[in-house]
C-alpha positions, -999 to 999 in steps of 0.1 A, spaced: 125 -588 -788 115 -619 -811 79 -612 -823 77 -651 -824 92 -661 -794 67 -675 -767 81 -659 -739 60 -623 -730 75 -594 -736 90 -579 -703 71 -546 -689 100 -522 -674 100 -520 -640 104 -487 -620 129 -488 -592 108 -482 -561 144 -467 -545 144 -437 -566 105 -432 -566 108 -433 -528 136 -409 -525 117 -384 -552 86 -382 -532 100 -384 -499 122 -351 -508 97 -329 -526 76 -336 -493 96 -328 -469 105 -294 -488 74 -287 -492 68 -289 -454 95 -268 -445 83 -239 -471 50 -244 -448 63 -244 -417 85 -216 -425 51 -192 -440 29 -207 -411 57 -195 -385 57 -158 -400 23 -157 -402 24 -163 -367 48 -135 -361 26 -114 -379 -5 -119 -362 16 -117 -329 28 -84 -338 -5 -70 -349 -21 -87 -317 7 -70 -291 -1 -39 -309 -35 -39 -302 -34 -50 -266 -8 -24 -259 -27 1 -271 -61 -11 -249 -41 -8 -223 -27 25 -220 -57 47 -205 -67 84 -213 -62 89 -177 -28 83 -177 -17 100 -215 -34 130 -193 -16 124 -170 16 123 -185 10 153 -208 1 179 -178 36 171 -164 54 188 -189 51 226 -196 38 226 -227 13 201 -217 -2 222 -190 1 253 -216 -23 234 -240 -48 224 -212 -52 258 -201 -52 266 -237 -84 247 -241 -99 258 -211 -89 299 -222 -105 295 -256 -139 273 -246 -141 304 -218 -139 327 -248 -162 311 -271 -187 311 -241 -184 351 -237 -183 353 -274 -219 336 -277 -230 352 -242 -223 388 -261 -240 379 -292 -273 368 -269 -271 396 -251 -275 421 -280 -301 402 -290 -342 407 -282 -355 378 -269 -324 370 -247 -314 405 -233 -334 399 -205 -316 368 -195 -284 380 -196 -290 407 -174 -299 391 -145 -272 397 -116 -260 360 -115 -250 359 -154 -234 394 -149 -215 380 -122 -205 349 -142 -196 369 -170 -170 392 -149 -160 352 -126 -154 339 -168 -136 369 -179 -109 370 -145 -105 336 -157 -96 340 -193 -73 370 -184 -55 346 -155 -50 311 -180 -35 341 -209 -13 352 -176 -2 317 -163 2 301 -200 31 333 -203 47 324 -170 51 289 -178 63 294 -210 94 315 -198 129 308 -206 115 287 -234 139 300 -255 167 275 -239 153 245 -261 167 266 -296 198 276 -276 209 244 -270 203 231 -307 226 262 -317 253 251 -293 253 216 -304 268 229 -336 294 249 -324 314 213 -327 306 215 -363 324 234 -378 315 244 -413 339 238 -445 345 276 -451 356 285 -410 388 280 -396 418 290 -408 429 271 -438 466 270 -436 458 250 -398 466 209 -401 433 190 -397 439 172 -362 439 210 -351 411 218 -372 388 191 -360 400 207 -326 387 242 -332 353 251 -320 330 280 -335 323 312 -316 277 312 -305 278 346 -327 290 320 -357 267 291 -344 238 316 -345 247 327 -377 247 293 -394 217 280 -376 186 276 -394 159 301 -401 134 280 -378 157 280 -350 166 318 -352 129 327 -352 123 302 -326 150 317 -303 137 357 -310 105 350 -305 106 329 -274 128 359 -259 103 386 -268 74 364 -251 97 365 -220 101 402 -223 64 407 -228 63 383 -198 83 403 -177 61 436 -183 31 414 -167 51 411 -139 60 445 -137 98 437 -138 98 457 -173 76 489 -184 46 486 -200 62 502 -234 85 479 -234 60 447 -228 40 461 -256 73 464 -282 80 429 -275 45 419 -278 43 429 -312 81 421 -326 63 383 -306 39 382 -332 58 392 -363 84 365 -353 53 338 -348 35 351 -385 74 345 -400 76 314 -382 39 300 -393 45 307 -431 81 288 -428 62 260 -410 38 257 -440 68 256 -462 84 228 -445 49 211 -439 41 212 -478 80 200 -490 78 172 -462 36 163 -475 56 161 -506 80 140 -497 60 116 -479 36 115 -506 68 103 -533 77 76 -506 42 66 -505 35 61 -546 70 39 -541 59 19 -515 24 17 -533 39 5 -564 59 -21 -553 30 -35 -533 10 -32 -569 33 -55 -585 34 -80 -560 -1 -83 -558 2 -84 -598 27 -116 -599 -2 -137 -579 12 -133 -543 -14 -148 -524 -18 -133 -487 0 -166 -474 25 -168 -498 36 -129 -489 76 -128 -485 91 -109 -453 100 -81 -473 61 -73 -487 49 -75 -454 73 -47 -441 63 -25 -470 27 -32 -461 39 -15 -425 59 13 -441 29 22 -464 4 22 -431 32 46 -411 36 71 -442 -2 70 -445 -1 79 -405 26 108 -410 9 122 -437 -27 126 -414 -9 140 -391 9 163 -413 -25 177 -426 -33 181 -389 -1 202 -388 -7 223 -418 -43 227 -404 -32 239 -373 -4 260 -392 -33 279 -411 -54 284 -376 -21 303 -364 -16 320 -396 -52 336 -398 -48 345 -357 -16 367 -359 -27 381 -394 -50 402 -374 -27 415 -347 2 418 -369 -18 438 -399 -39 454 -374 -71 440 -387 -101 449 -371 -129 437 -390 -144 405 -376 -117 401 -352 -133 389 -321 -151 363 -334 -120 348 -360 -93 349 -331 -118 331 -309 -126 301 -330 -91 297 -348 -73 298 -311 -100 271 -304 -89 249 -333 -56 254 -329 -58 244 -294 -73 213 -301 -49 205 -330 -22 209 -308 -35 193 -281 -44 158 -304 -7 161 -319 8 162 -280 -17 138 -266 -8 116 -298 27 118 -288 29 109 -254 3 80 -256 35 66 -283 57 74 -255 39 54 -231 37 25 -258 73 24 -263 76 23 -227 58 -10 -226 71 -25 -255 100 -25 -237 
């Protein structure tokens, strides 16, 4: 450009095409990114919503209900109502040995509550063993579901495979290569029958009473190898949980806003809040573990010191462990029901 020409100098002109097309496609990615983080946060609070109103709806009535139709359900009812029974004589006993209240407890209706109480006790103990008969029929059939399977090292080896696949394994095998668990699971249950029987009067009382006790060395073996698995599986779910943890950490450290939270983050926030769940109620497990530990101790070592009082209040606790882990899952049973 001349510097002496009298002509202005011409200003450069930007082409309203391409500054139209620039703007108009940043925006309308910029609105789908929205649309797309608005629509999962609606998923997300749809989910958490559903899971709420599902779980209003479901009643104690009906988790009650749906508990005392199973066996076990109506073992752990009567459970609860045994062991309350028992604290109740317990204190009843300790008041009566006392000054102030021996008076009181000897008046002819609380002696004939006390004797009402006690036929009660003895008739849940009698009606929890009746309905827990041929119990042993659950680890049965996990053995015989293996017999299929057979293991590397049976079979004859010079067989082809097609006839291999073909062969099934003997129960005495099955029951060999079943797990401890299982195998104390199956003795025990079948020595509660026996003892069972003898209440009956279909067996001797010396046999009832050797069953009773080979019962409750199978349930102390059985306790200690639950509190094995509880602590490996605590263990397990506690390594999971530091991983999960962790990769929430560094998302949170990158500047991920709760908006901008990808699909992936948000399903780790849900796996971290069901390992924190299986963890609680793996502590309830272990807790309830140690309250049937310290119970057969006593009968198994023959320990007499303190006895009454210790069996009374760790059947108590583990009744009500047991009872919140059952009642916990049949109110999830009832919830999967609806969901679907």
């Amino acid at each position: 450009m001349n510097p002496l020409s009298s002509h202005p100098p011409r200003t450069p002109r930007t082409s309203t095409v391409s500054n139209g097309n620039s703007l108009h496609g940043t925006s309308i990615y910029e609105t789908q990114e929205r649309k797309e983080e608005d629509d999962d946060d609606d998923e997300h609070n749809e989910e958490i919503e559903q899971e709420q109103t599902s779980a209003t709806r479901i009643r104690r009535e009906e988790v009650w209900r749906e508990m005392v139709k199973t066996s076990d359900g109506r073992d752990k009812t009567f459970k609860l109502i045994q062991y309350s029974i028992r604290v109740y004589l317990l204190f009843h006993t300790t008041a009566a040995a006392s000054r102030f209240l021996r008076a009181y407890t000897r008046r002819p209706f609380m002696q004939e509550l006390v004797k009402r109480l006690t036929s009660t006790m003895s008739g849940l103990s009698f009606s929890r063993k009746t309905l827990l008969l041929f119990n042993w029929l659950s680890p049965l059939m996990t053995i015989v579901a293996q017999r299929h399977s057979v293991p590397f090292s049976s079979g004859n080896p010079l067989l082809p495979t097609s006839k291999k696949q073909e062969q099934t394994v003997s129960l005495l095998q099955s029951i060999l290569y079943a797990p401890p668990p299982v195998l104390l699971g199956l003795v025990n249950a079948i020595a509660d029958d026996l003892y069972a029987l003898s209440l009956l009067g279909i067996l001797g009382k010396k046999s009832g009473e050797r069953a009773s006790r080979f019962a409750d060395r199978c349930w102390w073996l059985a306790t200690v190898v639950g509190l094995v698995e509880n602590s490996v599986e605590r263990q397990v779910v506690g390594n999971l949980y530091h991983e999960v943890e962790s990769r929430l950490y560094k998302d949170s450290m990158s500047g991920v806003t709760e908006k901008s939270k990808s699909t992936a983050s948000r399903l780790e926030e849900k796996e971290l809040t069901r390992l924190q769940i299986r963890d609680y109620w793996l502590q309830i497990s272990r807790a309830k573990l140690i309250m049937d530990l310290v119970f057969s101790s006593y009968d198994v070592f023959r320990i007499q010191k303190f006895k009454e009082p210790v069996q009374t209040f760790t059947g108590l606790a583990a009744a009500v462990l047991s009872s919140a882990k059952l009642y916990e899952r049949h109110k999830g049973t009832l919830l999967k029901k609806q969901g679907q």
